[in-house]
C-alpha positions as CSV (number, residue, x, y, z in Angstrom):
1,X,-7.7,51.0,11.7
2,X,-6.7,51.6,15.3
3,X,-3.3,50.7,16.8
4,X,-4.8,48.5,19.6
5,X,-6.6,46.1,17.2
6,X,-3.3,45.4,14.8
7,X,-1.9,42.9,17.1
8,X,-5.2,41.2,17.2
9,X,-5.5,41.7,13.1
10,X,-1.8,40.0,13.0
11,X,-2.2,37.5,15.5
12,X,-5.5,36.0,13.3
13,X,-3.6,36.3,10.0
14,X,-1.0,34.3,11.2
15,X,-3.4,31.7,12.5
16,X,-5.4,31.4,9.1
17,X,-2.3,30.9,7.6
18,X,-0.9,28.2,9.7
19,X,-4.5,26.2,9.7
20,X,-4.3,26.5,5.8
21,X,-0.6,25.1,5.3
22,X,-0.5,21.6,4.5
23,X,2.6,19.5,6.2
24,X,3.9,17.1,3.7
25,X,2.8,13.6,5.0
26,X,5.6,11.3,7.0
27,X,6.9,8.5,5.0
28,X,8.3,5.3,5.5
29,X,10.5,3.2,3.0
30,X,10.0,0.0,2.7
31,X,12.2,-2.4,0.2
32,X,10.0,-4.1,-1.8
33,X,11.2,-7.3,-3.8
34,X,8.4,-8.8,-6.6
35,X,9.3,-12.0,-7.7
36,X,7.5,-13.2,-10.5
37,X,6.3,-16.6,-11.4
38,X,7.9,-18.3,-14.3
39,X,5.9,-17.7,-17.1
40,X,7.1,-17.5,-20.6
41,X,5.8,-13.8,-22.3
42,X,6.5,-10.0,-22.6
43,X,7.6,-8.4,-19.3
44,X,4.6,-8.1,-16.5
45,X,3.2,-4.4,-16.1
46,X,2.8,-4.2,-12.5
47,X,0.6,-1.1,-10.3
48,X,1.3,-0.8,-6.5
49,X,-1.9,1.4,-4.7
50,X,-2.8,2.3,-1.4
51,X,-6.6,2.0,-0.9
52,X,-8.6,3.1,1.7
53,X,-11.2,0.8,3.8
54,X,-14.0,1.4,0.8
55,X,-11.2,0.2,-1.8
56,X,-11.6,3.4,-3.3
57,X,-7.5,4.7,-4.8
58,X,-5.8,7.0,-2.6
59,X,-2.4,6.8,-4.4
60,X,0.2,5.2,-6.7
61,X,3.1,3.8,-5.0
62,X,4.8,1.9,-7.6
63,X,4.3,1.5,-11.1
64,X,6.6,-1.1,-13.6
65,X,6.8,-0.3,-17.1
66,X,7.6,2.6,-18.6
67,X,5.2,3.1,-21.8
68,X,1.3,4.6,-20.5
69,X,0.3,3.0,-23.4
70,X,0.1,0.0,-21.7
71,X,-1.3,1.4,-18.1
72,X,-5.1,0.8,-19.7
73,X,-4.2,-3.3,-19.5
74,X,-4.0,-2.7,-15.5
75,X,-8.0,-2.6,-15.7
76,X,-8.6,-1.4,-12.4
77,X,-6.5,1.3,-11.5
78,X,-6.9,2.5,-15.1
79,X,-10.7,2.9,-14.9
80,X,-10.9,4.2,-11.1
81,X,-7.8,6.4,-10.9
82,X,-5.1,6.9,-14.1
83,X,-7.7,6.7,-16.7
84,X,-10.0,9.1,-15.5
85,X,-8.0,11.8,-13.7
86,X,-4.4,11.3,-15.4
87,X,-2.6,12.5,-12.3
88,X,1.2,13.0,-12.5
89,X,2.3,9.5,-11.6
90,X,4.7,10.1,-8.3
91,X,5.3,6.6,-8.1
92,X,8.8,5.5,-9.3
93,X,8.5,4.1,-13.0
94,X,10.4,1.3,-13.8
95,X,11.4,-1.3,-16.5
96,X,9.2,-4.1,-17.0
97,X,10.4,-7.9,-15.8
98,X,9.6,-10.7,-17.5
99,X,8.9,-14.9,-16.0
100,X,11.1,-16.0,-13.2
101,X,13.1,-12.5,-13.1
102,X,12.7,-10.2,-9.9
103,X,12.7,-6.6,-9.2
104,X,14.0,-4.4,-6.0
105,X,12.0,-1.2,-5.3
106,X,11.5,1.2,-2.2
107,X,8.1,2.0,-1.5
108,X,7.5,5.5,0.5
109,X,4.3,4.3,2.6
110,X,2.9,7.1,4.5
111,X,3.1,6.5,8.2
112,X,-0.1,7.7,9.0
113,X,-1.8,5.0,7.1
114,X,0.1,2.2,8.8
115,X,-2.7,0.2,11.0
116,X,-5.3,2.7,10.5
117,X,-7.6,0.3,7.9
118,X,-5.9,0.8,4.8
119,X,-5.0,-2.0,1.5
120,X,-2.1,-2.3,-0.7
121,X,-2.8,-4.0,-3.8
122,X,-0.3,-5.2,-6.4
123,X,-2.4,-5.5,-9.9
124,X,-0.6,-7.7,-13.1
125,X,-1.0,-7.9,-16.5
126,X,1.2,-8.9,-19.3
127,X,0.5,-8.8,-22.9
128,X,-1.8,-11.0,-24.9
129,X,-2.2,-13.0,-21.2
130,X,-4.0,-12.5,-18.4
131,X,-4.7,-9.6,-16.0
132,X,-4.6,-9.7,-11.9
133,X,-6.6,-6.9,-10.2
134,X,-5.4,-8.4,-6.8
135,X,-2.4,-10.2,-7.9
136,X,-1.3,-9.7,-4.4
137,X,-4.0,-7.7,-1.8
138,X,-3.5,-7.3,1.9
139,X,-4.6,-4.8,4.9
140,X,-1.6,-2.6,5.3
141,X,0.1,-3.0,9.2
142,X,2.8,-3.1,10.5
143,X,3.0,-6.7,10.6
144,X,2.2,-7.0,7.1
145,X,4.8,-4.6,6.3
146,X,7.6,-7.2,7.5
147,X,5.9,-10.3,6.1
148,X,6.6,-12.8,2.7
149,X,2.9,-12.5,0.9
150,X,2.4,-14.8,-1.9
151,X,0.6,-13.7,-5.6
152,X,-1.9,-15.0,-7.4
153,X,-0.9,-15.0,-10.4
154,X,2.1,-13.5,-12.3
155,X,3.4,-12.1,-9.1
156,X,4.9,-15.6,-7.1
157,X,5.5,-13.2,-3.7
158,X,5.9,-10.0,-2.8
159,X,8.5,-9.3,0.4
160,X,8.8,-6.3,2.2
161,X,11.4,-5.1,4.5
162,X,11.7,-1.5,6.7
163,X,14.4,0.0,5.2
């Protein structure tokens, strides 16, 4: 190869390898407090998900309980994400609550899906009861993100704070 066409040769290498290196994604924490209504029962199992404007999973934000034996009872997120694909959860895992009790997480929400058409959903299930695919569901801006959004069923509201 000739001198006069290295720089060139370089100069396109480094570009290719700039274009194909991923930046990790910017993200926000949020505090996230789930109150939980008071029902009488084993502790709630409770998935947190970001979904995209077709309600298709994107990613696992939260997920309470600590035994994947019991991840298939969150129907949802089981059939269209965990069950299929088993991805490394890189959600925080957490103890289960039961009725009345409330738990204190952080979500990382990534800033380039604030306001641009994205969900949250909270899903719910407890054992031998009932199971909540939208527990708590809502379009994922900025407003949202400071708001008080009430459950539908064991989940009695969800808050969420910038931290």
């Amino acid at each position: 190869m000739k001198k006069r066409y290295l720089p060139f040769v370089l100069f396109t290498l480094c570009l290719v390898g700039l274009t194909s290196f991923t930046f990790p994604q910017e993200r926000i924490g949020y505090k996230c407090l789930i109150q939980l209504t008071n029902y009488t029962g084993e502790g709630a199992y409770i998935v947190v998900s970001l979904l995209n404007s077709k309600e298709e999973y994107v990613e696992t934000l939260y997920v309470q309980g600590d035994d994947n034996e019991w991840y298939r009872d969150l129907e949802e997120w089981w059939k269209q994400l965990y069950g299929k694909k088993r991805p490394d959860i890189d959600a925080i895992v957490g103890e289960t609550v039961t009725g009345g009790q409330r738990k204190m997480t952080v979500l990382g929400i990534p800033l380039d899906k604030i306001d641009a058409g994205y969900k949250i959903r909270f899903e719910s299930a407890v054992e031998d009861q009932e199971y909540y695919k939208n527990d708590v569901e809502f379009q994922l801006t900025s407003e949202n993100l400071k708001s008080k959004i009430k459950g539908r069923g064991f989940i009695r509201y969800v808050r969420l704070l910038p931290q």
